[in-house]
Wavefront OBJ file of the C-alpha trace (Angstrom):
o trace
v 2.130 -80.483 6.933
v 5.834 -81.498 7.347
v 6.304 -81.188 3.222
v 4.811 -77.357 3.433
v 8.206 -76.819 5.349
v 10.720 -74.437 3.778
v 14.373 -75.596 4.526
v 16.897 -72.985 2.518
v 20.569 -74.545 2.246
v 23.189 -72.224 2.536
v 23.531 -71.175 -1.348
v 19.722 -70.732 -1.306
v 19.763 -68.565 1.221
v 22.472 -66.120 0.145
v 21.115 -66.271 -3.724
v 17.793 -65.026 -2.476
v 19.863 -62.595 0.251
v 21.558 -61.606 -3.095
v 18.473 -61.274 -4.971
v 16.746 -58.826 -2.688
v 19.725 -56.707 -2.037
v 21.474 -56.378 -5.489
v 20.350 -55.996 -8.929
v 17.299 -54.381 -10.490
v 13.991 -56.403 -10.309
v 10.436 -55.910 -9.775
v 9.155 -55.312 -6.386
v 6.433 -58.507 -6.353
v 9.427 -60.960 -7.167
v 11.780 -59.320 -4.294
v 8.615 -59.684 -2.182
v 8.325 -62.944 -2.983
v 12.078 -63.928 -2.004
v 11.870 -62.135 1.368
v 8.716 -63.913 1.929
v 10.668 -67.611 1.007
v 13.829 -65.901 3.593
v 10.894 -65.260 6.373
v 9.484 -68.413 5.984
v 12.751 -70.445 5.773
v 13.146 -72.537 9.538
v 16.884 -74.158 8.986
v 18.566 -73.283 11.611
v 15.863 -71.602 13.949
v 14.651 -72.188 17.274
v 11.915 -70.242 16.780
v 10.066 -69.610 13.422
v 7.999 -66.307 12.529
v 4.302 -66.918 11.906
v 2.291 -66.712 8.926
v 0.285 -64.005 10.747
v 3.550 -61.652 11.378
v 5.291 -62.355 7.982
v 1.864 -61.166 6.406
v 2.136 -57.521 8.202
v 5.941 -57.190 7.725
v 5.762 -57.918 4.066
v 2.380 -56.447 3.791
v 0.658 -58.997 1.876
v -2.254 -61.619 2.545
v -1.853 -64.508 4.473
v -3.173 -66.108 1.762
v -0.258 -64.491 -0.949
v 1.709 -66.103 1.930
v 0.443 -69.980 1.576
v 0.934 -69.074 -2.350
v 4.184 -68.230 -2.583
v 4.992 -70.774 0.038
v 3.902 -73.035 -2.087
v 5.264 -72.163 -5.630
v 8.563 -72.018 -3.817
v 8.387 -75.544 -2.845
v 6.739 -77.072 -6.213
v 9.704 -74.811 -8.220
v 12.562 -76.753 -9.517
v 15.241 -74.154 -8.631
v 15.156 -70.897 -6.978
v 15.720 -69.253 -10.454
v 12.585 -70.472 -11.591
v 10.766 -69.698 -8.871
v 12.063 -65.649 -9.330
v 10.734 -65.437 -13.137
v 7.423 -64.104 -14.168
v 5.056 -66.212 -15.308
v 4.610 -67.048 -18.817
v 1.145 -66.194 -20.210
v -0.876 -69.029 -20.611
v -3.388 -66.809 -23.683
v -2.280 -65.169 -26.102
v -3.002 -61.480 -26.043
v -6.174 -60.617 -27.971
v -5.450 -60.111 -31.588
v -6.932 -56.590 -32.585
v -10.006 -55.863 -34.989
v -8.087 -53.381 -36.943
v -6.254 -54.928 -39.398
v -4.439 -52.981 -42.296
v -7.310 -53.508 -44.517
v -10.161 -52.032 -41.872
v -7.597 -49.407 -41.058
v -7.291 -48.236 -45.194
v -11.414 -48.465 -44.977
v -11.481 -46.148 -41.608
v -8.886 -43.533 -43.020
v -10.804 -43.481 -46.344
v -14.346 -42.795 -44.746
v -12.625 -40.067 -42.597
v -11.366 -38.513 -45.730
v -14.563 -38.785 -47.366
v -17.232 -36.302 -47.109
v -19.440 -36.575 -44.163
v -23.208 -37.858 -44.108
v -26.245 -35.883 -44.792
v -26.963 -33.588 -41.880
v -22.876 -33.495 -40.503
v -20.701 -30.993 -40.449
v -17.645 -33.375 -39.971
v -16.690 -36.684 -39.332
v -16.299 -37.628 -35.260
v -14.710 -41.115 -34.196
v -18.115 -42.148 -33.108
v -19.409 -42.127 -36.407
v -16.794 -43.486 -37.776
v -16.979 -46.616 -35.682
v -20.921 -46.705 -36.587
v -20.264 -46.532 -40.333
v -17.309 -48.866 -40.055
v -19.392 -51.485 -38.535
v -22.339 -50.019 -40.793
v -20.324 -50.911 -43.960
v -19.235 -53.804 -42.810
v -15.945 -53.615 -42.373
v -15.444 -54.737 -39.141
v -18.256 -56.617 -36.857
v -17.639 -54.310 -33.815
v -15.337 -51.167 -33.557
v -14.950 -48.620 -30.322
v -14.537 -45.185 -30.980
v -11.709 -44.918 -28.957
v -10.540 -47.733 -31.641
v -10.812 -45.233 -34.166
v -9.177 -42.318 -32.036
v -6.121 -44.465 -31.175
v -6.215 -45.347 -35.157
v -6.128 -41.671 -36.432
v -3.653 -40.465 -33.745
v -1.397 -43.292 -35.035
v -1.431 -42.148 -38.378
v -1.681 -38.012 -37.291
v -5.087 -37.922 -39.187
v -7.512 -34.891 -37.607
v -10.609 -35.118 -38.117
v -10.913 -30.953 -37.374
l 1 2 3 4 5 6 7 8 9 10 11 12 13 14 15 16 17 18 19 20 21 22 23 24 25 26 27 28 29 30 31 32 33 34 35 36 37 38 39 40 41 42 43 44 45 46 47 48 49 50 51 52 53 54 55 56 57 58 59 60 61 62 63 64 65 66 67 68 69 70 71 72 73 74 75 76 77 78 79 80 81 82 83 84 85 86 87 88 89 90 91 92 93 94 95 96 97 98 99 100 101 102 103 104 105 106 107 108 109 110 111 112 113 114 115 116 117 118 119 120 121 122 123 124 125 126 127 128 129 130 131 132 133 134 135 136 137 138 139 140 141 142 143 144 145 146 147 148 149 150 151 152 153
């Protein structure tokens, strides 16, 4: 339990002091470095509990044990105040240039049997239909055609 202890040295201290006071930064990483300040026990008689710190930062107890401990497995105190790199990539998206030229050209094609018009829902069924995509939302299609200031009216 001894090693869960935080222990700020002087410069820590007034970099995260600094942190939280100047600057523009997000409000979970300022959060974060007044939760490493409350938790800090160099030079206290008396230390605040996890219980307290939790309702005067206004996070879990459990956010509490977290940060305490990213703080103390971070190499610096920079480090510990950067977001987190994503560990995925972000999802690569179905519409490609080539389904995109396929979607535009069905909308400015003449509609099926029975339709007065083209909507995006049947342009995502026909897309998928025709094969030129496995799966395709409408709202796909509607972000698509706003993109490009296509109407289907």
């Amino acid at each position: 339990m001894e090693n869960s202890v935080i222990m700020l040295s002087e410069g820590q201290r007034e970099e995260l002091e600094q942190y939280v006071r100047k600057g523009v930064h997000s409000a979970k990483l300022i959060r974060k470095a007044r939760v490493v300040l409350a938790l800090n026990r160099k030079g206290k008689k008396d230390h605040l509990r996890i219980s307290r710190i939790s309702e005067e930062v206004g996070i879990s107890r459990q956010a509490i044990y977290d940060i305490r401990e990213e703080f103390l497995a971070s190499k610096s105190i920079a480090a510990f105040l950067q977001r987190k790199k994503r560990e995925t990539p972000p999802v690569e998206s179905k519409i490609t240039g080539d389904v995109e030229a396929h979607v535009i050209a069905l909308a400015c094609s003449e509609p099926p049997v029975g339709c007065a018009r083209w909507t995006v829902r049947l342009l995502a069924q026909r897309s998928v239909e025709l094969c030129f995509v496995d799966s395709l939302s409408h709202t796909a299609v509607a972000g698509l055609l706003k993109k490009r200031n296509i109407s289907l009216i």
